[in-house]
C-alpha positions as CSV (number, residue, x, y, z in Angstrom):
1,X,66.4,72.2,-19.5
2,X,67.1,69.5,-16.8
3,X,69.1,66.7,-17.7
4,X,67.5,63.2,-18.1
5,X,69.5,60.8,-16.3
6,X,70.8,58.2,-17.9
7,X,69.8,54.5,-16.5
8,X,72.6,53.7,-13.8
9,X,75.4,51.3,-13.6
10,X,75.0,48.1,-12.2
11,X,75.3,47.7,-8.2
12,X,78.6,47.4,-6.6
13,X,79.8,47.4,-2.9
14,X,80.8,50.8,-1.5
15,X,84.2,51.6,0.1
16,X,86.1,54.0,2.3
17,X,88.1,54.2,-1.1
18,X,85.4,55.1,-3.5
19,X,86.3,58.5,-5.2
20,X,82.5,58.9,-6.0
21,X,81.9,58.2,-1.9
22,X,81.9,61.8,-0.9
23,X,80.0,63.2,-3.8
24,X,77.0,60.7,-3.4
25,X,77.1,62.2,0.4
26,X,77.0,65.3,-0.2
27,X,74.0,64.7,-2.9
28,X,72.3,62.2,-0.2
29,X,71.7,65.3,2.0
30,X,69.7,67.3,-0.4
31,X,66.1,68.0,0.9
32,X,63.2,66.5,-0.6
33,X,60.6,68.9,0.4
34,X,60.8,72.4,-2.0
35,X,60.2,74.3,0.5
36,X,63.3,73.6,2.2
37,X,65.3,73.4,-0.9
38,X,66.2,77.0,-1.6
39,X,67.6,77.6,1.6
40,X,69.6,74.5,2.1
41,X,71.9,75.8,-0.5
42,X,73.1,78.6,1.9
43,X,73.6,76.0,4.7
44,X,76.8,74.2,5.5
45,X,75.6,71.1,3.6
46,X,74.8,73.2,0.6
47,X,78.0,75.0,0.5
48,X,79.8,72.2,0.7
49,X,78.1,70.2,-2.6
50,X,78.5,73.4,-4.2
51,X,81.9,73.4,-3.7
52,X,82.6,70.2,-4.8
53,X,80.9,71.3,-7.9
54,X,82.7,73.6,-8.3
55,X,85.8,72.5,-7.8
56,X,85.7,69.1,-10.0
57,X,82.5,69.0,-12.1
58,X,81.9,72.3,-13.6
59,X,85.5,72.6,-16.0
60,X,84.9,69.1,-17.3
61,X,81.0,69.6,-18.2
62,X,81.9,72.9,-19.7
63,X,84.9,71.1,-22.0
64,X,82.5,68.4,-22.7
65,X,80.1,70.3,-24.1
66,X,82.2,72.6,-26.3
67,X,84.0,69.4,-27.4
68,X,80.0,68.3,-28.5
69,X,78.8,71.4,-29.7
70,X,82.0,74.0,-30.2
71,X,80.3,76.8,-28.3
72,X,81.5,77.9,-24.9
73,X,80.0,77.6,-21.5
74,X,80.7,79.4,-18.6
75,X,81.4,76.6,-15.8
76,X,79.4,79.3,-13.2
77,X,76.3,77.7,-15.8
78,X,77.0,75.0,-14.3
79,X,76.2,75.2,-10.8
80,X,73.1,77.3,-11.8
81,X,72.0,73.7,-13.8
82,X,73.0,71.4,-11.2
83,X,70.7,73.7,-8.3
84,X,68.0,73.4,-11.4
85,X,68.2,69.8,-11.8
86,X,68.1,68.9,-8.1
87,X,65.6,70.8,-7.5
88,X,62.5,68.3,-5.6
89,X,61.2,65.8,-7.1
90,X,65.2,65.1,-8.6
91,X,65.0,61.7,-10.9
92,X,68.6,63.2,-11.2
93,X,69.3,63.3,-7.6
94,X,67.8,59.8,-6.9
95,X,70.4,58.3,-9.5
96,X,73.8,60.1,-8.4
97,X,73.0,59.0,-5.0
98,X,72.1,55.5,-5.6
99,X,74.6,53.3,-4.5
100,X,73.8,51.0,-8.3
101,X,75.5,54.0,-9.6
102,X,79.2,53.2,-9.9
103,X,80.6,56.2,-10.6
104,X,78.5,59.6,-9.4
105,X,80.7,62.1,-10.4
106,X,80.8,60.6,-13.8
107,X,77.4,59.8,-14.4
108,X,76.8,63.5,-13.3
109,X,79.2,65.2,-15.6
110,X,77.5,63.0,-18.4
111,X,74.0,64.0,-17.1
112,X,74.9,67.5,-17.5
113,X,76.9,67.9,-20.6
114,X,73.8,65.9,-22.3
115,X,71.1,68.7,-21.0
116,X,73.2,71.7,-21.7
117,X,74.9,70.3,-25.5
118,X,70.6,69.8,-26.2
119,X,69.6,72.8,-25.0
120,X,72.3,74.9,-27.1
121,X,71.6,72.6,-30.1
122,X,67.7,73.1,-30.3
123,X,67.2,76.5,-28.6
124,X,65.8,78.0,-31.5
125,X,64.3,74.8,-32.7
126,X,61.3,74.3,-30.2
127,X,58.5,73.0,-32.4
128,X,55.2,75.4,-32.6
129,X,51.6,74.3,-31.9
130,X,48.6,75.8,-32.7
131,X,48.7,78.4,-30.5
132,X,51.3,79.6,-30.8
133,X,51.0,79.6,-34.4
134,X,48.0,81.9,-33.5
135,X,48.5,85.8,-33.5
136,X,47.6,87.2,-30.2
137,X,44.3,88.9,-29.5
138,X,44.0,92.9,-31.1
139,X,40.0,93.2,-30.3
140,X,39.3,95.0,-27.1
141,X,39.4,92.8,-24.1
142,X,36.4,92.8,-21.6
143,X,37.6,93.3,-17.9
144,X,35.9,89.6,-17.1
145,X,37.7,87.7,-19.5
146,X,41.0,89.5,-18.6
147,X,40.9,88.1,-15.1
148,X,39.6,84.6,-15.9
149,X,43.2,84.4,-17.9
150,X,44.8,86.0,-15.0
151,X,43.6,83.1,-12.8
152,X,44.6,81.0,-15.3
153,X,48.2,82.1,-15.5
154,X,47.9,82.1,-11.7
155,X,47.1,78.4,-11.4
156,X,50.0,77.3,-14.0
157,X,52.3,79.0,-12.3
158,X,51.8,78.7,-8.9
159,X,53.3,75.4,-8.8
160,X,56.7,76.7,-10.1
161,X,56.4,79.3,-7.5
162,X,58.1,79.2,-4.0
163,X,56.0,78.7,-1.5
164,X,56.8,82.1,0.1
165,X,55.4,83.7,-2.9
166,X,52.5,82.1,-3.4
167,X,50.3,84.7,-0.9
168,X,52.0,87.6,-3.1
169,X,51.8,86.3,-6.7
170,X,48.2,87.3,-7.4
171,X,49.7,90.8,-7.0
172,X,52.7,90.7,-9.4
173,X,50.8,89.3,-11.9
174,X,47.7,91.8,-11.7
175,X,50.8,95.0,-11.7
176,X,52.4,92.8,-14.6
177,X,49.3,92.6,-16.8
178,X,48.4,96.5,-16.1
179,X,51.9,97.1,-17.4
180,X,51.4,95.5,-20.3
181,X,47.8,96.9,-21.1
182,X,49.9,99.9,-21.9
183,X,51.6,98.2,-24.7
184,X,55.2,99.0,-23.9
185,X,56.5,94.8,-23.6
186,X,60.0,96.0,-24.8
187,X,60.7,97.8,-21.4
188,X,58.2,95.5,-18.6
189,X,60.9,93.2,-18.4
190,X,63.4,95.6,-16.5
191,X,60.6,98.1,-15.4
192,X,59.2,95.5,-13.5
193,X,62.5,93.9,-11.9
194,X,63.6,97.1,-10.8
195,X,59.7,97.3,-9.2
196,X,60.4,98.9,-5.4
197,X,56.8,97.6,-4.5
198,X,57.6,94.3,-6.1
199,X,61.0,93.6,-4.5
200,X,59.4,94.9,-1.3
201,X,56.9,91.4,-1.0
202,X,60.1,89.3,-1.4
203,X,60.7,88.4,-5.1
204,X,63.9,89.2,-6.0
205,X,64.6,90.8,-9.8
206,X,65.4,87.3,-11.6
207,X,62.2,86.0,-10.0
208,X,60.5,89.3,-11.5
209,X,61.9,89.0,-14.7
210,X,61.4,85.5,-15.0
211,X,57.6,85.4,-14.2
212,X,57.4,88.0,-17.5
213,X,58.7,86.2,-19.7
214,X,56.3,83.5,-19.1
215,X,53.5,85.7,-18.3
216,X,54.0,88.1,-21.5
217,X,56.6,86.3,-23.4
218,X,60.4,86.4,-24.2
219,X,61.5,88.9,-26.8
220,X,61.4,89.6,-29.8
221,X,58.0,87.8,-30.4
222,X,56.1,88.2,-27.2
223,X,53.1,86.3,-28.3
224,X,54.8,82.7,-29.2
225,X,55.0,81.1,-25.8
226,X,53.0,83.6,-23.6
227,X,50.3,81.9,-21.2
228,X,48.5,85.1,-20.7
229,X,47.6,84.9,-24.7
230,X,47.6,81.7,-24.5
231,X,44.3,82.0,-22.3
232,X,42.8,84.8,-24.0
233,X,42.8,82.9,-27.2
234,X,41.2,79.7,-25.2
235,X,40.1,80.0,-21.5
236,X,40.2,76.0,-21.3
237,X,43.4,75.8,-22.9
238,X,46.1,73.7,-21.6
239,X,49.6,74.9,-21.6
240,X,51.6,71.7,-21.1
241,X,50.0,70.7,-23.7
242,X,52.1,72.8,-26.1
243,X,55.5,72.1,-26.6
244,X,56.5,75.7,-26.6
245,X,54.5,76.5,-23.0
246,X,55.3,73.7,-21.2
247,X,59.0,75.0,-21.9
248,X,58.8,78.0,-20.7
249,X,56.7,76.9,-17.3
250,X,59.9,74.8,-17.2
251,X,61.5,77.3,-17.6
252,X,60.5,79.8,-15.1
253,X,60.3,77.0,-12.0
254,X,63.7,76.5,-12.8
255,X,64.7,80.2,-12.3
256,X,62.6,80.6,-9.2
257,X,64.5,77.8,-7.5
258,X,67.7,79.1,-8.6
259,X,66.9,82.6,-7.4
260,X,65.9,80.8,-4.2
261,X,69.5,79.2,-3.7
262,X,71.0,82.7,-4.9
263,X,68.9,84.5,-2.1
264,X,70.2,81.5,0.3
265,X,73.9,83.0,-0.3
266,X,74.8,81.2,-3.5
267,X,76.4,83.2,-6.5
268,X,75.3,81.7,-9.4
269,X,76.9,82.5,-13.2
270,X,74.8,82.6,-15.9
């Protein structure tokens, strides 16, 4: 879940001296067009904010939030939330690079340790609505009311979807719903990232995986938050609607962007 920024500090003059000088920089330089985004994080300038992340945010968020919540975080999580959160349009980015923002890297680490000490506390608390309260369909589905949910699922999702994607996503979804016609949803997940033809049009396997779970649902209980039964059930049905759905669209654009920096030449943890 992206952190909600918190409302900045009041404005101040900038110096030479200003520790938070070089991190508001580095942040200023972040592209505000997604379909640049992803591959700005393999650039110079991306290397260089990653490393600053690195290097001075990701230990102190990680401590925070197992001071807040007593479980452990990886600091490689870290990164892989901060490439989420900035990810265009960025309320988050906006704020840390604002000079009315006194202290960047504070208001940074505070952002983040809020977002990541939420998500562990309610992970398994995300309220239900009333469809996903419904059982999924187990009457025989017509061929033509298949592929109106298929264009469905194609529309919500194409906006989560890089842009070099979007001419090949009509197919991954079509090979992931014949998978699942079969009825074997606890194997799709890693039949489909390890997928030759699949990986051949340019997803890569966490952007494979990451469409099914939003396509079919996460495991154990497939049907709770998937949009494909979510449009079978209701063909005029709208996901972010539902608390549950409009997570996991959430969800999977953040994955996609943070398999898009990972292509780039970023390592992310997590």
């Amino acid at each position: 879940m992206p952190p909600e920024p918190s409302r900045p500090t009041s404005r101040r003059t900038e110096s030479p001296s200003d520790p938070g000088a070089t991190l508001r920089r580095l942040v200023a330089a972040v592209p505000s067009d997604p379909r640049e985004y992803g591959a700005w994080w393999g650039g110079a300038s991306g290397r260089a904010l990653a490393a600053r992340i690195e290097a001075e945010v990701a230990a102190p968020v990680a401590r925070g939030v197992r001071a807040r919540t007593g479980r452990f975080v990886d600091p490689g999580v870290v990164l892989g939330l901060v490439v989420e959160s900035f990810a265009p349009p960025s309320q988050l980015v906006r704020a840390v690079r604002s000079p009315s923002t006194q202290d960047p890297g504070a208001y940074l680490g505070r952002s983040l340790v809020n977002a990541l000490s939420r998500e562990i506390g309610t992970e398994s608390e995300v309220e239900l609505d009333a469809v996903s309260r419904r059982p999924a369909p187990r009457r025989r589905i017509a061929p033509v009311e298949l592929a109106t949910a298929v264009g469905a699922v194609h529309r919500a999702l194409r906006p989560g979807t890089p842009a070099r994607l979007h001419g090949s996503l009509a197919r991954v979804l079509e090979r992931v719903v014949d998978r699942a016609q079969d009825g074997s949803l606890s194997r799709l997940h890693t039949r489909t990232a390890l997928d030759e033809g699949l990986l051949g049009l340019g997803w890569s396997r966490e952007q494979l995986r990451a469409l099914v779970n939003v396509v079919i649902g996460a495991r154990p209980d497939h049907a709770r938050a998937s949009l494909l039964v979510g449009f079978l059930i209701h063909e005029e049905w709208l996901p972010r609607a539902s608390p549950v759905h409009r997570a996991a669209l959430d969800a999977y654009a953040r994955r996609m962007a943070r398999a898009e920096a990972a292509t780039a030449g970023i390592r992310l943890a997590g």
